[in-house]
C-alpha beads as a LAMMPS data file, in Angstrom:
LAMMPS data file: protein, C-alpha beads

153 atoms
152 bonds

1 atom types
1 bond types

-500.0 500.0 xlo xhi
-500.0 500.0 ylo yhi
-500.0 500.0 zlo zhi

Masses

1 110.0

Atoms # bond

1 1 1 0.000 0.000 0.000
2 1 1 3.189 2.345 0.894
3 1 1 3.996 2.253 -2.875
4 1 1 0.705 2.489 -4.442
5 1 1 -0.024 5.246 -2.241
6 1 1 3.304 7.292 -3.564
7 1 1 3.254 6.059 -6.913
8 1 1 0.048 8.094 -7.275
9 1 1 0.870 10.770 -4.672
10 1 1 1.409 13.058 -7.715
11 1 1 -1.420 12.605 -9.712
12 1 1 -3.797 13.101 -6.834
13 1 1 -2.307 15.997 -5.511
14 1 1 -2.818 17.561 -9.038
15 1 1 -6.849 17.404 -8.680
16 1 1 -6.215 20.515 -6.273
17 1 1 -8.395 18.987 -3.467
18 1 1 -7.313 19.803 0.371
19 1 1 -9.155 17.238 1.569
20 1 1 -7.938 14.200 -0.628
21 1 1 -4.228 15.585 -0.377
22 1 1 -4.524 15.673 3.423
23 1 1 -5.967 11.853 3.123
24 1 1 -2.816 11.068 0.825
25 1 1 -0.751 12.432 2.969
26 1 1 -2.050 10.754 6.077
27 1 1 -1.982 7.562 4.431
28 1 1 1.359 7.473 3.065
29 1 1 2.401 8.661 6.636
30 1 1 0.594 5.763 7.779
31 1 1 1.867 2.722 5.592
32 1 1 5.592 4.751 5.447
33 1 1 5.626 3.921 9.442
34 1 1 3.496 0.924 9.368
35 1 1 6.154 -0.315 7.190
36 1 1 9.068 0.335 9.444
37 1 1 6.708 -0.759 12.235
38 1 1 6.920 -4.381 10.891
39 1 1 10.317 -4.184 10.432
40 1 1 10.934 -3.523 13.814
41 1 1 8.281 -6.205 15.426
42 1 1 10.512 -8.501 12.628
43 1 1 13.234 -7.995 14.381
44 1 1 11.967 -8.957 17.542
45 1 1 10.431 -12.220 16.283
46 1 1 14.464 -12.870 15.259
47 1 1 15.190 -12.245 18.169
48 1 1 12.943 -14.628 19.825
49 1 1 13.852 -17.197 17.604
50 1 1 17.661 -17.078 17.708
51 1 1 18.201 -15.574 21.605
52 1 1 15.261 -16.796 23.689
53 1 1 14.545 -19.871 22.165
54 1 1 12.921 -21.650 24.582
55 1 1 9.997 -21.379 26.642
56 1 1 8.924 -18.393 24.776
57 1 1 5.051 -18.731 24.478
58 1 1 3.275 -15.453 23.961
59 1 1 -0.446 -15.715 24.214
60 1 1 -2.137 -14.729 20.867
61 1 1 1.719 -13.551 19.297
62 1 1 -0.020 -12.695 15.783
63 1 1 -2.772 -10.813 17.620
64 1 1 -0.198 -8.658 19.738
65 1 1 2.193 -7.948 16.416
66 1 1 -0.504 -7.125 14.632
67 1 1 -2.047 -4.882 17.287
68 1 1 1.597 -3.296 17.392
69 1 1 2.287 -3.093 13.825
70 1 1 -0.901 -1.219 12.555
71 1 1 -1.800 0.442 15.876
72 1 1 1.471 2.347 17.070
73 1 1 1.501 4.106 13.571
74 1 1 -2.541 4.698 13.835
75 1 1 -1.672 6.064 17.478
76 1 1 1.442 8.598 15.823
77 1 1 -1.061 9.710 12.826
78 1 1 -3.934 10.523 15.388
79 1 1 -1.969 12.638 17.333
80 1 1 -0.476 14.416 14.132
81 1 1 -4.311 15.239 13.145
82 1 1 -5.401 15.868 16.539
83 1 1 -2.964 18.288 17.008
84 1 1 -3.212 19.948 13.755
85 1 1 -4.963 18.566 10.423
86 1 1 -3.100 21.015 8.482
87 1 1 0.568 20.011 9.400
88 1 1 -0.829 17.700 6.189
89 1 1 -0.770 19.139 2.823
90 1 1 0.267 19.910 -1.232
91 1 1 3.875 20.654 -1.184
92 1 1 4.437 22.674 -4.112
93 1 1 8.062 22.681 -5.752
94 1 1 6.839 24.288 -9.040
95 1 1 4.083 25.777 -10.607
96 1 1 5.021 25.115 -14.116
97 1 1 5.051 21.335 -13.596
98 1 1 2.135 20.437 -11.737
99 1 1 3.210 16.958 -11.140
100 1 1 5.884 18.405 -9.082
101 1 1 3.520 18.361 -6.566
102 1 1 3.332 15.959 -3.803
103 1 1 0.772 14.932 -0.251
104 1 1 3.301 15.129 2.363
105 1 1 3.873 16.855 5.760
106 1 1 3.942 20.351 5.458
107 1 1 5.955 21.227 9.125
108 1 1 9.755 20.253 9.342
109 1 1 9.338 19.851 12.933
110 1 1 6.293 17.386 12.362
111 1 1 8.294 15.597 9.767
112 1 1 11.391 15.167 12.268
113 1 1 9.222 13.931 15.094
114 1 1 6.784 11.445 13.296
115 1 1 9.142 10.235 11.024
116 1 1 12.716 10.654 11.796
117 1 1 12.946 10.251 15.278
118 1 1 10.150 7.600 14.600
119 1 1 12.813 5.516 12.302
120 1 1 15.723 6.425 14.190
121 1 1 14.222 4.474 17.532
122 1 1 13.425 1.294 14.766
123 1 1 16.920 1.459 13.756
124 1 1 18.366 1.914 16.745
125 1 1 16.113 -1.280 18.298
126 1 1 16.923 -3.102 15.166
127 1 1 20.364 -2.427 15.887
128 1 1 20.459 -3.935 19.282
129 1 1 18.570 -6.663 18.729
130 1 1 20.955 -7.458 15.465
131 1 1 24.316 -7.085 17.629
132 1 1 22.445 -9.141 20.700
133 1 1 21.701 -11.987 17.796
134 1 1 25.311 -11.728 17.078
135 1 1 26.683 -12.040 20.164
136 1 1 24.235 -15.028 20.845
137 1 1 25.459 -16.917 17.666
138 1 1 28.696 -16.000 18.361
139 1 1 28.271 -17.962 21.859
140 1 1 27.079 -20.784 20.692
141 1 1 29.815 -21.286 18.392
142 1 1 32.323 -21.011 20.529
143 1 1 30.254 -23.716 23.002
144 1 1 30.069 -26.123 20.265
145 1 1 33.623 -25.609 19.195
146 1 1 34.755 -26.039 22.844
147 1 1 32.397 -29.337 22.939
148 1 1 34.558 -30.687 19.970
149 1 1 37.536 -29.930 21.228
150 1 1 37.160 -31.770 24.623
151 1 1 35.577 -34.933 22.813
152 1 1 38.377 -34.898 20.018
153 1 1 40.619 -35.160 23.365

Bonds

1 1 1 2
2 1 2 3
3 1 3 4
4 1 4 5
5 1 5 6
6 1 6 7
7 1 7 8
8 1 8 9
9 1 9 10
10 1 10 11
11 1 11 12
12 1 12 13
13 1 13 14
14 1 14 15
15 1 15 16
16 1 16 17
17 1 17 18
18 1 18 19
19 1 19 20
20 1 20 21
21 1 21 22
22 1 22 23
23 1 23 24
24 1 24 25
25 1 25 26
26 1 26 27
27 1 27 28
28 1 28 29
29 1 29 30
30 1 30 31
31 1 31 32
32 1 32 33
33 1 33 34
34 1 34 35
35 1 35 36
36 1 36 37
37 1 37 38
38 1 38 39
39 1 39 40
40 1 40 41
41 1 41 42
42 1 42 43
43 1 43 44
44 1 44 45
45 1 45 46
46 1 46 47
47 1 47 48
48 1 48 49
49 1 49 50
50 1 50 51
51 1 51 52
52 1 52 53
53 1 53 54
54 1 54 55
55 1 55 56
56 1 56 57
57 1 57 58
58 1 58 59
59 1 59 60
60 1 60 61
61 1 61 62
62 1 62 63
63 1 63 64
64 1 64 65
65 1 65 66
66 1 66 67
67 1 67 68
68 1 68 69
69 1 69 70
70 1 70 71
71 1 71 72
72 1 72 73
73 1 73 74
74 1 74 75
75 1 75 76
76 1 76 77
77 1 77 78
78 1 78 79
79 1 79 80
80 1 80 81
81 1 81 82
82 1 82 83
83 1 83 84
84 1 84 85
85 1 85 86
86 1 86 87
87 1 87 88
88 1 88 89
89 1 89 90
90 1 90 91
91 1 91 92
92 1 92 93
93 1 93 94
94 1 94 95
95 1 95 96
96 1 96 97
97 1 97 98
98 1 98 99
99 1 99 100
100 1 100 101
101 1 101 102
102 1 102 103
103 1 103 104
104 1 104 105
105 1 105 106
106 1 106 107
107 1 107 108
108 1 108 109
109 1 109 110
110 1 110 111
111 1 111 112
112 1 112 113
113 1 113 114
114 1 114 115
115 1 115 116
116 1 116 117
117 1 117 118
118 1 118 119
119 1 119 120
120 1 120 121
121 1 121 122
122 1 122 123
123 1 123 124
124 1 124 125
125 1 125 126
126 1 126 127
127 1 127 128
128 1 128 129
129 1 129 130
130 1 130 131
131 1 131 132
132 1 132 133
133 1 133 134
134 1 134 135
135 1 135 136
136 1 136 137
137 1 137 138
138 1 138 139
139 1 139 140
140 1 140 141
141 1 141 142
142 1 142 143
143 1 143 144
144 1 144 145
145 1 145 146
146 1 146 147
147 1 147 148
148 1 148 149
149 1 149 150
150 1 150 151
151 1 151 152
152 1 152 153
């Protein structure tokens, strides 16, 4: 949906109408962090699968990632239009082209906080959990080898 919804960004910001660029522009927001949403909770499930391999029932998993992976971004969006419905809008690069227009987030500060610092705490979890998956293999490896080494003795 991310990609449909920019691939015709352009077009439907040319029909001039606030209200269907502001509900572009929401819903690219939406799938744009939905997407990195799912790439976080992805990272988790490696996690869980490589570091805490046993005993690691979750009641209703699916129901909890998806909760997590459609609602956090629902929860960031809400508070962007509750605040202000306008932070939303055609960003206009160029009047003689008027497919240089595009549904995005209008305030810098908006786009910093809902996005950037929004990705920035994915990558920096995806981070962790990637060096903490590391380390873990890493371990084991160095068990096994150690294992080999006594029974080769």
């Amino acid at each position: 949906m991310l990609n449909m919804v920019f691939l015709t960004n352009s077009w439907l910001s040319s029909f001039d109408q606030p209200g269907l660029c502001i509900t572009v522009a929401v819903l690219l927001h939406y799938f744009l962090l939905a997407a990195f949403t799912w790439m976080c909770l992805e990272s988790v499930h490696f996690y869980l699968a490589l570091v805490k391999v046993f005993n690691v029932y979750v009641p209703k998993y699916i129901l909890k990632c998806c909760i997590a992976g459609w609602g956090i971004p629902a929860i960031v969006i809400t508070i962007v239009l509750i605040i202000n419905k306008d932070f939303y809008g055609n960003g206009s690069h160029s009047e003689s082209n008027p497919f240089s227009n595009f549904c995005w987030i209008q305030e810098n500060i908006v786009f910093y906080i809902s996005v950037v610092a929004y990705v920035f705490v994915i990558f920096l979890t995806n981070t962790a959990m990637f060096i903490t998956v590391l380390l873990q293999i890493h371990s084991v490896k160095s068990r096994t080898q150690k294992r080999s080494r006594i029974w080769k003795q």
